[in-house]
C-alpha positions as CSV (number, residue, x, y, z in Angstrom):
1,X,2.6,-23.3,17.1
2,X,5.6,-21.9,15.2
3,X,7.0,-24.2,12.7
4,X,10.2,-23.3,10.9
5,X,10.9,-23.5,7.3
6,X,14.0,-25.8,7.7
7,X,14.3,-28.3,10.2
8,X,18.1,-28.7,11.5
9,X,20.2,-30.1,9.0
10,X,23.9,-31.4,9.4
11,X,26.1,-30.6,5.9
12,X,29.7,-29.4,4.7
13,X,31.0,-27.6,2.0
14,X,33.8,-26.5,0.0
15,X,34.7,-24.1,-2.1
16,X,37.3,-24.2,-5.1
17,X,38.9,-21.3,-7.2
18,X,38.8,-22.9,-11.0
19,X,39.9,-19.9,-12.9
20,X,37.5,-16.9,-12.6
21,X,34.8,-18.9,-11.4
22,X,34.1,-20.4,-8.0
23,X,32.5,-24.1,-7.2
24,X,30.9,-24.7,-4.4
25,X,31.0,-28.5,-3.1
26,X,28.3,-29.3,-0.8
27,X,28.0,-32.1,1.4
28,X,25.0,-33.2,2.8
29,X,25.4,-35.7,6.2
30,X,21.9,-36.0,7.3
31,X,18.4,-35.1,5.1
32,X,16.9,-32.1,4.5
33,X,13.4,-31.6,5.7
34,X,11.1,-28.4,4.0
35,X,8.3,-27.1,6.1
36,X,5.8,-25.9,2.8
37,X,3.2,-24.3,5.2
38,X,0.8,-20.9,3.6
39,X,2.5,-18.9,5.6
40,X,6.3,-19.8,4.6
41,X,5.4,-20.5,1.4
42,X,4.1,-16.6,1.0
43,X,7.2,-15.2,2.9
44,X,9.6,-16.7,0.5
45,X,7.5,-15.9,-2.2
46,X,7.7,-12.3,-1.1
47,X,11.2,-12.1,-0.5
48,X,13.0,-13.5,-3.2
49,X,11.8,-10.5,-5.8
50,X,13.4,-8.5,-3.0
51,X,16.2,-10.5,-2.9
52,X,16.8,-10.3,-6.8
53,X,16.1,-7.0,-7.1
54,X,18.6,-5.7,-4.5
55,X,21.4,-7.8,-6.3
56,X,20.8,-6.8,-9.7
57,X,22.7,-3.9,-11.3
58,X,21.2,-1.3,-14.0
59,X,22.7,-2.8,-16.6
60,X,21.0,-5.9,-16.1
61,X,17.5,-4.7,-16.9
62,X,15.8,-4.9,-20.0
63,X,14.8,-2.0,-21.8
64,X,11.1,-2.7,-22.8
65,X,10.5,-5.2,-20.2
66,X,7.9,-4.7,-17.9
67,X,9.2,-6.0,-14.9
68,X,12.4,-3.9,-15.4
69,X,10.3,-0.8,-15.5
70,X,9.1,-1.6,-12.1
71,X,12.6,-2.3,-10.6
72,X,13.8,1.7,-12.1
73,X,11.1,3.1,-10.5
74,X,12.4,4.1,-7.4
75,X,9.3,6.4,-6.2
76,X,5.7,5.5,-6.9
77,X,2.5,7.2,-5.7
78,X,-0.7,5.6,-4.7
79,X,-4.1,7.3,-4.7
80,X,-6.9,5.1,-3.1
81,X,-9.3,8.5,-3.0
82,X,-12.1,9.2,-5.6
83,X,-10.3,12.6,-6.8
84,X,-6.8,13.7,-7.7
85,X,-4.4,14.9,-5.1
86,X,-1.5,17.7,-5.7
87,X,2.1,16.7,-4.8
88,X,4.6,19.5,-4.3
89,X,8.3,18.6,-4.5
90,X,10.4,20.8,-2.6
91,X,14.1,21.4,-3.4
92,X,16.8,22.5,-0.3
93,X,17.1,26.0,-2.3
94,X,12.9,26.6,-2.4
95,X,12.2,25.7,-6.0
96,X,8.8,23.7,-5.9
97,X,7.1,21.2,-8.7
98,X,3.8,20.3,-8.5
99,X,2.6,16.7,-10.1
100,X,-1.4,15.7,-9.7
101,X,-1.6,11.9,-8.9
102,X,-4.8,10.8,-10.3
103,X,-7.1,7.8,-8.4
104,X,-5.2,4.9,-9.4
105,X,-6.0,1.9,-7.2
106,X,-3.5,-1.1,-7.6
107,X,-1.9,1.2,-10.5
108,X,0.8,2.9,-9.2
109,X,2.0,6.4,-10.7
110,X,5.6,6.8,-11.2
111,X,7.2,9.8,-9.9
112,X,11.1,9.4,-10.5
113,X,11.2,12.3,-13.1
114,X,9.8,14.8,-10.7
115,X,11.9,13.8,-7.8
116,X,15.0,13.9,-9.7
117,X,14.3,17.3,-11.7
118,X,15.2,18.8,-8.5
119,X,17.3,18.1,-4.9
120,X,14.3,17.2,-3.3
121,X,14.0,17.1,0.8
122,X,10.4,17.2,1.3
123,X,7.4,16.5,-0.3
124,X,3.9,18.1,0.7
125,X,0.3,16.8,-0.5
126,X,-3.0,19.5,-1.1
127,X,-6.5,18.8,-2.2
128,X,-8.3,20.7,-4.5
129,X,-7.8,24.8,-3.0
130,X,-7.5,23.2,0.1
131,X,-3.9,24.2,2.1
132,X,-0.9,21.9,1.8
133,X,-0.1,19.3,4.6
134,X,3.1,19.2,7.0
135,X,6.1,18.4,5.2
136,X,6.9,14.7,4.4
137,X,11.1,14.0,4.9
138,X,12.3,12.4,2.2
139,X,15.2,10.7,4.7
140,X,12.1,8.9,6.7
141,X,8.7,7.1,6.8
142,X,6.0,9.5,8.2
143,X,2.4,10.0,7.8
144,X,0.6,13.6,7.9
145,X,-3.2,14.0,7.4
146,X,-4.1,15.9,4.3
147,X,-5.7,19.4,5.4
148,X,-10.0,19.5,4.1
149,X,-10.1,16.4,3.2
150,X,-12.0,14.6,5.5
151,X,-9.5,12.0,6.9
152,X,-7.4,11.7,4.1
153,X,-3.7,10.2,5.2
154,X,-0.5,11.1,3.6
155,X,1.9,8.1,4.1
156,X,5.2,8.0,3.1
157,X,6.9,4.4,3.1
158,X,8.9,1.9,2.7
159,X,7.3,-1.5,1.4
160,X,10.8,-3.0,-0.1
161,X,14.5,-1.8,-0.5
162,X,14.0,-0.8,-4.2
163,X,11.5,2.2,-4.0
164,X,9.7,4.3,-1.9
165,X,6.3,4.6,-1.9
166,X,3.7,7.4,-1.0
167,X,0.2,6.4,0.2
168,X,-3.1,8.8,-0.5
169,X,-5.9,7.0,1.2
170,X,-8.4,7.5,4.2
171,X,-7.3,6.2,7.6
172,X,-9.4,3.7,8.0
173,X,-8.9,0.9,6.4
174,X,-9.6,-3.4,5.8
175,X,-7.0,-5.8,5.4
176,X,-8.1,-9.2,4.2
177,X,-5.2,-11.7,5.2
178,X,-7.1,-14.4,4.7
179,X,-6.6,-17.0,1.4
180,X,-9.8,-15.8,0.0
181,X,-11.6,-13.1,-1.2
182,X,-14.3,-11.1,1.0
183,X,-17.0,-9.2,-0.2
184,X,-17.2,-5.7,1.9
185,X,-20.0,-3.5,1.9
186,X,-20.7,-0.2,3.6
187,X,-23.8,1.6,5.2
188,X,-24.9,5.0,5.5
189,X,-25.1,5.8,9.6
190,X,-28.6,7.3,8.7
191,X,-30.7,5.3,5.7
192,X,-28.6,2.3,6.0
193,X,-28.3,2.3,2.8
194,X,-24.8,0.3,0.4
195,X,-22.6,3.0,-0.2
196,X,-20.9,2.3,-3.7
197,X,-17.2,1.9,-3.6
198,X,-15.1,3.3,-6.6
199,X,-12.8,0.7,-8.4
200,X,-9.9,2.6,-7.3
201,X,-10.8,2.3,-3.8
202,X,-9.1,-0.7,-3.3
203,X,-5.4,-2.0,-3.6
204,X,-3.0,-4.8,-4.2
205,X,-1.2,-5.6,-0.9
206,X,2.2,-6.2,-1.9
207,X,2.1,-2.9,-3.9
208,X,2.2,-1.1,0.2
209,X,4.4,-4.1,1.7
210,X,1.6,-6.3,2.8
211,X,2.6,-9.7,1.2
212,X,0.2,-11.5,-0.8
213,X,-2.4,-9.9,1.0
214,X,-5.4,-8.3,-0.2
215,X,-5.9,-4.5,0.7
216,X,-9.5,-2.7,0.7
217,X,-9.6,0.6,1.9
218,X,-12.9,3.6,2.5
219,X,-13.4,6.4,4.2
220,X,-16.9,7.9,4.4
221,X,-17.2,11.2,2.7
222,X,-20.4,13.1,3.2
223,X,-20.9,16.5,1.1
């Protein structure tokens, strides 16, 4: 059954102008009852980065701080495969720049510099001297499959109002929402034999928008 966060609570306020600064009087005429459930608690957790980060202006990071670095990055590639993939920025007058996003698993890559060397519409993703996939709109969330690659996906998103972020993994894919960690293995269809995973196979949920959840993803690639 669905159980909300905050039960129904009766209260009154005021607010009063003292100078520059506001007060807010509250008054509270019956209790206030907090639902602390996994699943609230995770939402909130979630959100209120979001919520921070959206109200903060430039000025109020820190230069040097780690967590102000993640806020300025506004664009941020992902690359769950075992080999680098080529991403080609192309500008509305046909100038291209080419960056190669190296396997990085939870370890996102920023790409801020190359999106705003030039007026970028579209991106496009190649692998190896394979050709380049369909175009990727800067003005939308789309997916495209990566051309000789065996599966490989190409997913543009959104996962919070700060940044985008651009996904280079296989389609198929394991989500663990549960509260604990799960040890996944893979078999060859032939031998049956455990088919090692590289460490940059797998990725951090909330870095994709999945909140507090754990994110595993393989593809089977056969030579």
């Amino acid at each position: 059954a669905w159980e909300p966060l905050l039960e129904p609570f009766a209260f009154s306020f005021e607010a009063k102008q003292e100078g520059r600064s506001m007060k807010l009087l509250l008054d509270a005429h019956s209790p206030l009852n907090i639902t602390l459930v996994p699943a609230s608690v995770r939402l909130v957790r979630a959100l209120v980065p979001v919520f921070t980060a959206a109200m903060a202006s430039p000025q109020d990071t820190v230069e040097g701080d780690e967590q102000s670095r993640e806020v300025e990055s506004r664009f941020r590639a992902i690359n769950l495969h075992d080999t680098a993939f080529d991403v080609l920025f192309y500008s509305s007058d046909g100038q291209v720049q080419k960056t190669a996003v190296e396997p990085s698993g939870s370890k996102y890559v920023a790409l801020d510099a190359e999106l705003n060397s030039l007026k970028v519409d579209h991106i496009r993703v190649r692998y190896g001297k394979g050709g380049e996939s369909d175009p990727l709109w800067l003005e939308q969330n789309s997916t495209v499959l990566v051309p000789d690659c065996g599966g490989v996906v190409a997913e543009l998103m959104t996962p919070t109002p700060t940044h985008r972020m651009l996904l280079l993994a296989p389609a198929f894919r394991v989500h663990n929402k549960t509260d604990v960690s799960l040890a996944v293995r893979f078999h060859d269809a032939e031998t049956s034999a455990v088919l090692p995973q590289a460490t940059t196979a797998t990725c951090d949920g909330a870095q994709i928008g999945l909140m507090n959840h754990g994110f595993v993803d393989k593809e089977i690639f056969e030579d």
